[in-house]
VORO-869099 format. One line per field, with one value per residue (C-alpha): chain; residue number from 0; x, y negated, z. Coordinates in steps of 0.1 Angstrom, whole numbers, plus 2048, in hexadecimal, padded with zeros to 3 digits. Layout:
unit = [A; ...];
pos = [NUM; ...];
px = [X; ...];
py = [Y; ...];
pz = [Z; ...];
% end
This chain:
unit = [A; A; A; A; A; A; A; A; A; A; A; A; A; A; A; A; A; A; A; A; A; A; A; A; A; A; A; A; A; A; A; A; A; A; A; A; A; A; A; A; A; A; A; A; A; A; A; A; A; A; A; A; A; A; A; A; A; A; A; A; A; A; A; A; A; A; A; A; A; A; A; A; A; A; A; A; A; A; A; A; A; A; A; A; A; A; A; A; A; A; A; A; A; A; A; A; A; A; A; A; A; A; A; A; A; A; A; A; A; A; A; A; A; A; A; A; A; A; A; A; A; A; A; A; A; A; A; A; A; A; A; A; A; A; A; A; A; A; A; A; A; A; A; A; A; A; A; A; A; A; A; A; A; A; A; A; A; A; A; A; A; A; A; A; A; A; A; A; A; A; A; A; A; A; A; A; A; A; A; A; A; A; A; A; A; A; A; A; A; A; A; A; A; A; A; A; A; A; A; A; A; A; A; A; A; A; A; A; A; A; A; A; A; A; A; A; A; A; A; A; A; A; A; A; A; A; A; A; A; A; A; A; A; A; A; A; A; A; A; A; A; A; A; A; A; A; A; A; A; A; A; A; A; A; A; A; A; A; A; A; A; A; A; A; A; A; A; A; A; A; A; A; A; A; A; A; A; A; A; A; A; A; A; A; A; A; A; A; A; A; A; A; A; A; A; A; A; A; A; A; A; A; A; A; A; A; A; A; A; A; A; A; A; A; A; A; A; A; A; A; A; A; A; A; A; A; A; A; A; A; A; A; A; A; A; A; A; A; A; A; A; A; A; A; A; A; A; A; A; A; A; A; A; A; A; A; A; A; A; A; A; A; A; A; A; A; A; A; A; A; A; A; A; A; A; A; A; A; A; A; A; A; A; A; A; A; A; A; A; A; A; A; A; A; A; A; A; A; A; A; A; A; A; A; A; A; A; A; A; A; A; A; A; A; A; A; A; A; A; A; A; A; A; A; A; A; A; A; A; A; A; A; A; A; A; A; A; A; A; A; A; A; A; A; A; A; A; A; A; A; A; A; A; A; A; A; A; A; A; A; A; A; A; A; A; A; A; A; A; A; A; A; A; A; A; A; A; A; A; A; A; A; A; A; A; A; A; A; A; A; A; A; A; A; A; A; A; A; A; A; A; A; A; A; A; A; A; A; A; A];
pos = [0; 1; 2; 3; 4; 5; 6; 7; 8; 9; 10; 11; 12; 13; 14; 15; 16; 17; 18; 19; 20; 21; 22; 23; 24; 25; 26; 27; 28; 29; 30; 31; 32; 33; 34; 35; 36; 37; 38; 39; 40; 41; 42; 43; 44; 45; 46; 47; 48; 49; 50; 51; 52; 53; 54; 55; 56; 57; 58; 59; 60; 61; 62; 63; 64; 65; 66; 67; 68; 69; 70; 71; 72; 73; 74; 75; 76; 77; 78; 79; 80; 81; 82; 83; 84; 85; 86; 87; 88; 89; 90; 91; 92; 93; 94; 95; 96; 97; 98; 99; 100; 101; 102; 103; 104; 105; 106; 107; 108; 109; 110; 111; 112; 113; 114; 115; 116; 117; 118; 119; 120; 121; 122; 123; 124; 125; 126; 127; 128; 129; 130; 131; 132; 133; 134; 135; 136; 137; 138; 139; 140; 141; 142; 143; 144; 145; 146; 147; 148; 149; 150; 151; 152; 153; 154; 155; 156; 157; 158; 159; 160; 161; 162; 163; 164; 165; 166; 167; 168; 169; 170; 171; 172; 173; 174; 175; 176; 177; 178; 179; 180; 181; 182; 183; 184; 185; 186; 187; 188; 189; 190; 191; 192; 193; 194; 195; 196; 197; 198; 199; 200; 201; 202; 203; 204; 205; 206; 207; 208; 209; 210; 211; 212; 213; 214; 215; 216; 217; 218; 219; 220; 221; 222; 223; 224; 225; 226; 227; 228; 229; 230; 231; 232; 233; 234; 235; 236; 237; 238; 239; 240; 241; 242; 243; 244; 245; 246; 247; 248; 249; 250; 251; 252; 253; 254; 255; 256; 257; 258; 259; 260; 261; 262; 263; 264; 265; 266; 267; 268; 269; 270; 271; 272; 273; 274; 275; 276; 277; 278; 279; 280; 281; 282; 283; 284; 285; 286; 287; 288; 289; 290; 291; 292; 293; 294; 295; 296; 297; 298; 299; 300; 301; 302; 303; 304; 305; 306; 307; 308; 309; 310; 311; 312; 313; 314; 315; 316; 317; 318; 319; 320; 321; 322; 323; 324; 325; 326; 327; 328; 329; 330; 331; 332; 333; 334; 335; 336; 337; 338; 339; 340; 341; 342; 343; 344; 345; 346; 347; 348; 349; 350; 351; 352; 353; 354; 355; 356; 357; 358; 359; 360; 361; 362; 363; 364; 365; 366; 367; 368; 369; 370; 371; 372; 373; 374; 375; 376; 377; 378; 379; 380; 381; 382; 383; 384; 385; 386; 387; 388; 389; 390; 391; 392; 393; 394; 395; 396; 397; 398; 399; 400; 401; 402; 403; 404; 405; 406; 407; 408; 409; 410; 411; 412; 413; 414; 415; 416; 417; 418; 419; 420; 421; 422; 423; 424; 425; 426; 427; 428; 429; 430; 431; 432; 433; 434; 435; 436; 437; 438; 439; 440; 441; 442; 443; 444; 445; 446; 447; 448; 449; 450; 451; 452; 453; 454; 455; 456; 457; 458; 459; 460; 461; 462; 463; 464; 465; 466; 467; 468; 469; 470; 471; 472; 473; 474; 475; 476; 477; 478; 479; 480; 481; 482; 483; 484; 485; 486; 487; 488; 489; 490; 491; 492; 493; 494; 495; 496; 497; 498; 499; 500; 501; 502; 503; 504; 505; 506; 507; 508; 509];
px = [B16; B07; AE6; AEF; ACB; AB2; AB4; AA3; A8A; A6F; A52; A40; A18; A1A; 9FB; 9F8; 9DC; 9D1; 9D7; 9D0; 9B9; 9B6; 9C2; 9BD; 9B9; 9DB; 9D8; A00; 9FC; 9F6; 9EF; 9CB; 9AC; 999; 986; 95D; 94D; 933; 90E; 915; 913; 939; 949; 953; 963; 960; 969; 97B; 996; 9AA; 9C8; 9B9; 9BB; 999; 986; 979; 954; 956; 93E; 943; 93A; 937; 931; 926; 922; 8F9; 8DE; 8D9; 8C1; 8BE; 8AF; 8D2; 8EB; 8E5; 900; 91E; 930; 94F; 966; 986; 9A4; 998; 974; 961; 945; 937; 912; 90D; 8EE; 8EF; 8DA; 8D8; 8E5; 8E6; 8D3; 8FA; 906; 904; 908; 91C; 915; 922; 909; 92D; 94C; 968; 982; 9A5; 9C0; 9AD; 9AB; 98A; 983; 960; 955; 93F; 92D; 907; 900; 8E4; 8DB; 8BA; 8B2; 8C9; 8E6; 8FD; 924; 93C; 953; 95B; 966; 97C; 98C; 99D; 9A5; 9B1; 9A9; 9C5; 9D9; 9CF; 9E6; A03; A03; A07; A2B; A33; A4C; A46; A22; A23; A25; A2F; A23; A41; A66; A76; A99; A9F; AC4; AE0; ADA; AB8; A96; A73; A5A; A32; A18; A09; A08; 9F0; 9E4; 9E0; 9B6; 9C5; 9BD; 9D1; 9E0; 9F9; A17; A38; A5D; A80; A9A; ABC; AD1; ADE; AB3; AB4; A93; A9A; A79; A51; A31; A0B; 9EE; 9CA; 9A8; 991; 970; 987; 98C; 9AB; 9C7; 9E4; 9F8; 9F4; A11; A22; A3E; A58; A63; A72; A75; A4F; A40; A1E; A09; 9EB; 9D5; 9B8; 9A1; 98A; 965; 959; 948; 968; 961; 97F; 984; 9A3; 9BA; 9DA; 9F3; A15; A30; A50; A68; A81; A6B; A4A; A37; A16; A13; 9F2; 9D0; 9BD; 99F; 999; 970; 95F; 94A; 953; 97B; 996; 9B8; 9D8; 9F5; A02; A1A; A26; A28; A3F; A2B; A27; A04; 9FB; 9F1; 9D9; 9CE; 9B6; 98E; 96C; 954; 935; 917; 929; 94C; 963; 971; 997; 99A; 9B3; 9B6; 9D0; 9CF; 9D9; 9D4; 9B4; 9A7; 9A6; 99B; 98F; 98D; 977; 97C; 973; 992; 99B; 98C; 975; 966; 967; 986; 98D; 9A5; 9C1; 9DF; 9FC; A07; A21; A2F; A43; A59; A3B; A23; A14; A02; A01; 9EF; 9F0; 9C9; 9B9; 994; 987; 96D; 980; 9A5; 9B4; 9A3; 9B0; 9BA; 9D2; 9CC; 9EC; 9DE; 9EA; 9DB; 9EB; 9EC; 9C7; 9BD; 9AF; 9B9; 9CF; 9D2; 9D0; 9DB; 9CE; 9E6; 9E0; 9CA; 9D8; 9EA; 9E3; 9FC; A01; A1C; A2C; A47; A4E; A76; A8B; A6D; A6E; A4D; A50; A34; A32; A1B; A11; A07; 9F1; 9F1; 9D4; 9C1; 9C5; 9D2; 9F2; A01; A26; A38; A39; A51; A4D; A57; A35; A45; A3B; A2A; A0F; A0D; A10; A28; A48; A5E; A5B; A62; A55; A5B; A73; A52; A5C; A38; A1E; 9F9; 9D4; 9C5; 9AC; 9CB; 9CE; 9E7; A0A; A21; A1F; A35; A22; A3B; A52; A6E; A8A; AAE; ABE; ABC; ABB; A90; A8B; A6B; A5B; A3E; A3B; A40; A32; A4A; A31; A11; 9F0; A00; 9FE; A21; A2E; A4C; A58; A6C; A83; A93; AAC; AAB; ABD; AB4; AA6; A95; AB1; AB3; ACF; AD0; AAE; AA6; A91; A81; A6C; A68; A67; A4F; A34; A2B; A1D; A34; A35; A47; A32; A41; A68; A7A; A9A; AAE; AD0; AD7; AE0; AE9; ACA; AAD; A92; A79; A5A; A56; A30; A3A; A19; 9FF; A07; A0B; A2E; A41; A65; A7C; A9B; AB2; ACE; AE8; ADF; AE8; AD1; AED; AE7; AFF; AFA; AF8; AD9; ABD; AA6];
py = [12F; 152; 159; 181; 18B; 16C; 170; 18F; 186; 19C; 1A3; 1C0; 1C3; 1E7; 1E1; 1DD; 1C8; 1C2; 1A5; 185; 16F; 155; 147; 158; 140; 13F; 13D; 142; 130; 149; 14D; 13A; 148; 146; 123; 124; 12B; 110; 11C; 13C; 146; 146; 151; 134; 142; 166; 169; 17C; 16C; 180; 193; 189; 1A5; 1A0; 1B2; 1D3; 1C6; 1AB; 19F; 190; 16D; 169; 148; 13A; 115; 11F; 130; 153; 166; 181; 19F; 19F; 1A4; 1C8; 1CC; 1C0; 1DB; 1E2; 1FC; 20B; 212; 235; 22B; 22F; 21A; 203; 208; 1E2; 1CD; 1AE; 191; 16B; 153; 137; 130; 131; 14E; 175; 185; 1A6; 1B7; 1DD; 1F7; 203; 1F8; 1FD; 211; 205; 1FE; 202; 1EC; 1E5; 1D1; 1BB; 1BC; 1A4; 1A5; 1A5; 18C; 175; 14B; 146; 136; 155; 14B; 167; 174; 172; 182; 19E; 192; 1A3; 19F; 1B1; 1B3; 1C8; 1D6; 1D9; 1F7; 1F3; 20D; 1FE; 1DA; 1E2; 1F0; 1D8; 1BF; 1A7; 1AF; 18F; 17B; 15B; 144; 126; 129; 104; 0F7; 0EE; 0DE; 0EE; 115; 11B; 11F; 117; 137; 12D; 145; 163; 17C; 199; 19E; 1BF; 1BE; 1B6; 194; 173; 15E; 140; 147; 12A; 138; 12C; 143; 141; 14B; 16D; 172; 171; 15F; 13D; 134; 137; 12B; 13A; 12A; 13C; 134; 149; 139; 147; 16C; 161; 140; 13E; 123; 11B; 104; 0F2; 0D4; 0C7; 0A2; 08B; 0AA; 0B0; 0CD; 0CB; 0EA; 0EF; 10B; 11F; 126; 144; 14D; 16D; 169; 164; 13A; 124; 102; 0F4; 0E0; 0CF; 0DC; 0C3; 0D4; 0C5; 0D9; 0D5; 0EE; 0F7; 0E2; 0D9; 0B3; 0B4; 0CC; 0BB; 0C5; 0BE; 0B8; 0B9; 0D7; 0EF; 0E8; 0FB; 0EF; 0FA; 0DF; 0C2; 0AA; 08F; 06C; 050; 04B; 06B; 074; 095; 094; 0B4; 0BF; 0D7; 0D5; 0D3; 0E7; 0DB; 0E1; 0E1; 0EF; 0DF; 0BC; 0B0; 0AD; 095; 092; 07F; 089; 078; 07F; 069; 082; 085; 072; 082; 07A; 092; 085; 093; 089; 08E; 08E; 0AF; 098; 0B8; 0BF; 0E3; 0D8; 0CE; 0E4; 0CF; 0AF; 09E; 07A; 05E; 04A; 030; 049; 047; 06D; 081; 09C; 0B9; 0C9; 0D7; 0DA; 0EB; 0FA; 118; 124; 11A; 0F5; 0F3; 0D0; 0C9; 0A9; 09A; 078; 05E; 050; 034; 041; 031; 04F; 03A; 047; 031; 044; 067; 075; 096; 0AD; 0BC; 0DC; 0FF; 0F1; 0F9; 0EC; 0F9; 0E3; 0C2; 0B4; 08E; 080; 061; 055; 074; 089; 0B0; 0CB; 0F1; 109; 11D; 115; 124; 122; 112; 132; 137; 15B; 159; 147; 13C; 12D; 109; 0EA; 0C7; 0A5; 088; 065; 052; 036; 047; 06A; 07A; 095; 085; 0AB; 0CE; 0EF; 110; 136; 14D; 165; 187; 18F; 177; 188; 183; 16B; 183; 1A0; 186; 167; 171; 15A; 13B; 126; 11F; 105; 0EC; 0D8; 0BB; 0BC; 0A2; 0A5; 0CC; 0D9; 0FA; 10D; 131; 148; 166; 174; 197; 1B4; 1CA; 1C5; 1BB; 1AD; 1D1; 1C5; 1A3; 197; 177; 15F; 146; 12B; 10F; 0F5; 0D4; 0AF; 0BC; 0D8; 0F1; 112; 114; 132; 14D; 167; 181; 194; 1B3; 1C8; 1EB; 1FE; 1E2; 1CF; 1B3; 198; 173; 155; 140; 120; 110; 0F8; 0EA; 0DA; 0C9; 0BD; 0DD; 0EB; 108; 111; 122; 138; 14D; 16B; 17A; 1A2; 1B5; 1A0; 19B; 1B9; 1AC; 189; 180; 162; 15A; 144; 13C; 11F; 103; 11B; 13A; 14E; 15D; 168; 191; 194; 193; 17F; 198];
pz = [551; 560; 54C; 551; 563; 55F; 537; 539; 556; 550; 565; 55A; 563; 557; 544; 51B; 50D; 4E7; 4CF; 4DE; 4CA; 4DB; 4FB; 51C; 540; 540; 518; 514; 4F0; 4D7; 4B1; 4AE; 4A2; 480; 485; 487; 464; 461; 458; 46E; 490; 4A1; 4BF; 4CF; 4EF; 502; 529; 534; 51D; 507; 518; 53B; 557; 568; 587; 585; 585; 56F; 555; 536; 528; 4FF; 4F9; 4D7; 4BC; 4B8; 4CC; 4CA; 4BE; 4DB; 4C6; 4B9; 4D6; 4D8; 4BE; 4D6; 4E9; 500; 4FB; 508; 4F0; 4EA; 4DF; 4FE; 4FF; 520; 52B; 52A; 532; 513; 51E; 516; 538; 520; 500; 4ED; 50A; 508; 52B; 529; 54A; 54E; 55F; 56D; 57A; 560; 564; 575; 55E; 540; 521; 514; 4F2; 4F0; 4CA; 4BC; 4A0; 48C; 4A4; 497; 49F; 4AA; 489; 475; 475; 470; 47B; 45D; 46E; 487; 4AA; 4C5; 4E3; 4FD; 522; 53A; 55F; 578; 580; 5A7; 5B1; 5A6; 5B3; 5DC; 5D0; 5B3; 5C1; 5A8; 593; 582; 561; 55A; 537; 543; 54A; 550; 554; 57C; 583; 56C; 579; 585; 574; 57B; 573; 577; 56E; 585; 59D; 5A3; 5C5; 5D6; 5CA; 5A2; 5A2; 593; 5A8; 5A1; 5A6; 5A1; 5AA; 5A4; 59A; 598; 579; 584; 589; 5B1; 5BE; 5D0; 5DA; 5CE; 5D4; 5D1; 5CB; 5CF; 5D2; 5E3; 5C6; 5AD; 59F; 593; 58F; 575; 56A; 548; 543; 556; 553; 566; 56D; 589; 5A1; 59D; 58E; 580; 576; 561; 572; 566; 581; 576; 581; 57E; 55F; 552; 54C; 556; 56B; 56A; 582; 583; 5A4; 5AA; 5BE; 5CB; 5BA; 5D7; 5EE; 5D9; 5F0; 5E1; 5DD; 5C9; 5BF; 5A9; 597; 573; 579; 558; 54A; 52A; 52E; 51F; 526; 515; 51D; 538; 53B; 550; 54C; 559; 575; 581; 575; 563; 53E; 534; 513; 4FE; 4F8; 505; 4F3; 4E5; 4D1; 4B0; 4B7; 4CB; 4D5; 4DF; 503; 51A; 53B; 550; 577; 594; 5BA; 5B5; 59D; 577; 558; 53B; 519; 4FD; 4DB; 4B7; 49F; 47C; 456; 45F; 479; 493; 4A5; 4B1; 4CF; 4DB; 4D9; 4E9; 4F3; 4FC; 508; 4F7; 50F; 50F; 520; 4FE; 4F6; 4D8; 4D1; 4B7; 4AF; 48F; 483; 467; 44D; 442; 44C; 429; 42D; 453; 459; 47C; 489; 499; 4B1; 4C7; 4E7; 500; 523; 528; 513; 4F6; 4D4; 4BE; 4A0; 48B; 46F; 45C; 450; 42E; 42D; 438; 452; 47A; 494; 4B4; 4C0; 4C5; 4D4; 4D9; 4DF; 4D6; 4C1; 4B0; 4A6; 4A0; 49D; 497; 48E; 46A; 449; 431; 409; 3FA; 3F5; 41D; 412; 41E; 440; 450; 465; 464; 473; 46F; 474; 478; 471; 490; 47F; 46A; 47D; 45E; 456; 441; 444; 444; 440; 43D; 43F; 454; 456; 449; 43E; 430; 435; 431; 44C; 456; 45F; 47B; 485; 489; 477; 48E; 4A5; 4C5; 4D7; 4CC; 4DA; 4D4; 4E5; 4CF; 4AF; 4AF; 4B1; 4BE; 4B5; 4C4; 4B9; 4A6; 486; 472; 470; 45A; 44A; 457; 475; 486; 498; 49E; 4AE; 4C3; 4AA; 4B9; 4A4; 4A9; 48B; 481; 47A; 453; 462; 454; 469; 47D; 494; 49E; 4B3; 4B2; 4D3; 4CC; 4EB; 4DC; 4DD; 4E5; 4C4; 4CB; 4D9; 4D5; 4E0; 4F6; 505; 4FC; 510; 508; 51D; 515; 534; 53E; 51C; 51D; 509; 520; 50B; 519; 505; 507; 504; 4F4; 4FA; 51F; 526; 535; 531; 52B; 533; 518; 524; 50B; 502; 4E9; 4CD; 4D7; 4E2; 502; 51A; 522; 4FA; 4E4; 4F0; 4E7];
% end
């Protein structure tokens, strides 16, 4: 089988951006945040997203879990990489939202970094803990001759030698737009598809899934304020014709994952935020429209959000979320709803424990994601088994993460996606390579029935430090594993496409 060029597909944005803390519109999953400290004031969500490339005169969003007390938001400031501060005007749009507006366009291809801290609740409350996050302005001179300014956060399986890549493009004016293609394996482009949307600065596909010859995509739709509405797209994967543009109509949305069920509808999940924190969110999506579904599970009684889901052959849903009073008593919630979106059980995990992915086959439950110890002062890599009749975890394993660190030097040593291909599971993220999490590096692993390491792979894209694996799909049919590889922070993306044993054709899969 010829993987030669599409094993290394790499569209390069020519732009470097800062660690991601969170998840940006096209939140390619990444490590997660510290979770809200109760009794103080906490970010909650800032827009533009981390790692996002946004307009030249955009504002920014900061939204927070309290009021705030607007004597205090003086303290927040922009700055580029060398220091530079942004004239800004800070003002309240919301009683919970600080609105960052620049007195001055920034600069083109530029990284700026919004800190956040002193910032007090109208009844002072008080920040714990220092927050930033980063985006970057496009390098408008580049993208009229860049034949393919894009990034992708999905590379899917399509017959035995083509692949499905969903993500971006940038347009000639630097903004987002959805962009699906199919490659072939020597990397040649077969056929692609754009969606944009003139009420929008910007569209990417978050994820995206394939089944029955239809290819549904999860898009974030982004306002110049940087807040987010989401919709699901269906294409015919024969030509890219769009079958379906569905909005997903319900207020304070953040979705990170879809599926599709037997009958063809679209399953999305992540949160709704509210008042206290954050709730679960489903939605399943039809050509009628969508149904959604905002629940607050587990022993903590607050759920942070949904992380993943994924399908039984019943259409039955499970989800993986966590919730939390302090990072070393984080609790992951794994749940299951029928396909009318009515929950039929939960389970807690023990504390320390955050999952960021699930995968659901042959009645078999696995999740990913990192573990703490119980003083929350060191974190790894974690893989499990949830027996399928409790929900709880009956196997796992830890470790393959060369550095173990504090929480607060950041989240590194995590597996963001998860997936079964008989009874082989294969995991991605990212690991340390040197302390406090300065430089991280994509971790691929391919495990057996016990959870016992069978074959890994490393991909570090020298000199850029910050790299981690995103999204893994594999596919037996075919005999491929398909990984998207997030290269610095999105600053460029990478597709790995190896055999069932993470060897990959033109060599290392790095």
């Amino acid at each position: 089988m010829k993987f030669a060029r599409l094993l290394a597909l790499i569209f390069s944005l020519s732009l470097l951006t800062s660690c991601v803390a969170g998840i940006n519109p096209g939140e390619s999953p990444t490590p997660p945040v510290p979770p809200p400290t109760p009794g103080a004031i906490n970010v909650m969500n800032v827009g533009p997203s981390d790692g996002s490339i946004v307009a030249l005169d955009s504002q920014v969003t900061i939204d927070f879990d309290k009021p705030v007390n607007p004597s205090s938001i003086s303290s927040i400031t922009i700055s580029d990489a060398s220091g530079n501060g942004v004239a800004l005007a800070a003002s309240l749009s919301d009683a919970d939202t600080v609105l960052l507006t620049p007195q001055a366009n920034f600069a083109a291809n530029t990284m700026y970094t919004v800190s956040i801290s002193g910032v007090q609740g109208s009844n002072g409350e008080t920040m714990e803990n220092k927050y930033e996050s980063s985006f970057w302005t496009p390098d408008l001179g580049n993208f009229e001759s860049a034949a393919a300014t894009a990034g992708f956060n999905n590379v899917l399986p399509y017959g035995s030698d083509q692949a499905i890549v969903a993500g971006f493009k940038i347009s000639a004016d630097g903004r987002k737009i959805a962009r699906t293609a199919i490659y072939d394996d020597s990397g040649n482009l077969i056929r692609e598809a754009t969606k944009d949307d003139a009420a929008y600065v910007s569209l990417e596909v978050v994820k995206a899934v394939f089944r029955d010859n239809v290819l549904y995509e999860l898009i974030a739709a982004a306002f110049p304020l940087g807040v987010n509405e989401y919709y699901v797209i269906e294409y015919d994967a024969t030509d890219l014709s769009e079958k379906a543009y569905i909005k997903i109509d319900t207020s304070k949305l953040v979705m990170r994952d879809i599926r599709a069920d037997s009958s063809g509808n679209a399953i999305v999940c992540g949160f709704r935020s509210t008042d206290g924190g954050a709730e679960g969110a489903l939605a399943k999506c039809s050509a009628a429209g969508c149904e959604v579904h905002t629940s607050g599970l587990g022993e903590l009684g607050r759920n942070l959000g949904f992380r993943s889901c994924s399908l039984d052959s019943n259409d039955d849903i499970y989800v993986v979320g966590y919730n939390s009073l302090a990072v070393h008593e984080t609790k992951s919630t794994v749940a299951k709803y029928n396909d009318s979106l009515v929950v039929q059980s939960y389970a807690d995990t023990a504390d320390g424990i955050i999952l960021q992915g699930i995968d659901v086959k042959n009645n078999e439950i696995v999740v990913a994601g990192t573990s703490f110890n119980a003083a929350g002062t060191e974190q790894d890599l974690l893989i499990a088994k949830i027996d399928i009749s409790t929900l709880a975890i009956s196997q796992s394993a830890v470790g393959n993460a060369t550095y173990k660190h504090p929480p607060e030097a950041g989240y590194v040593n995590v597996f963001n996606s998860v997936a079964i291909s008989g009874s082989d599971i294969y995991a991605t993220g990212s690991r340390s390579t040197v302390a406090e999490a300065t430089s991280y590096e994509a971790y691929t692993v391919k495990y057996d029935s016990t959870l016992s390491s069978q074959a890994s792979y490393v991909s570090q894209a020298a000199p850029l430090t910050r790299n981690a694996g995103v999204s893994i799909v594999a596919d037996g049919a075919s005999g491929r594993v398909f990984n998207t590889v997030d290269l610095d922070s999105h600053a460029s993306y990478r597709a790995i496409i190896s055999d069932m044993d993470l060897n990959c054709a033109a060599g290392p899969c790095s």
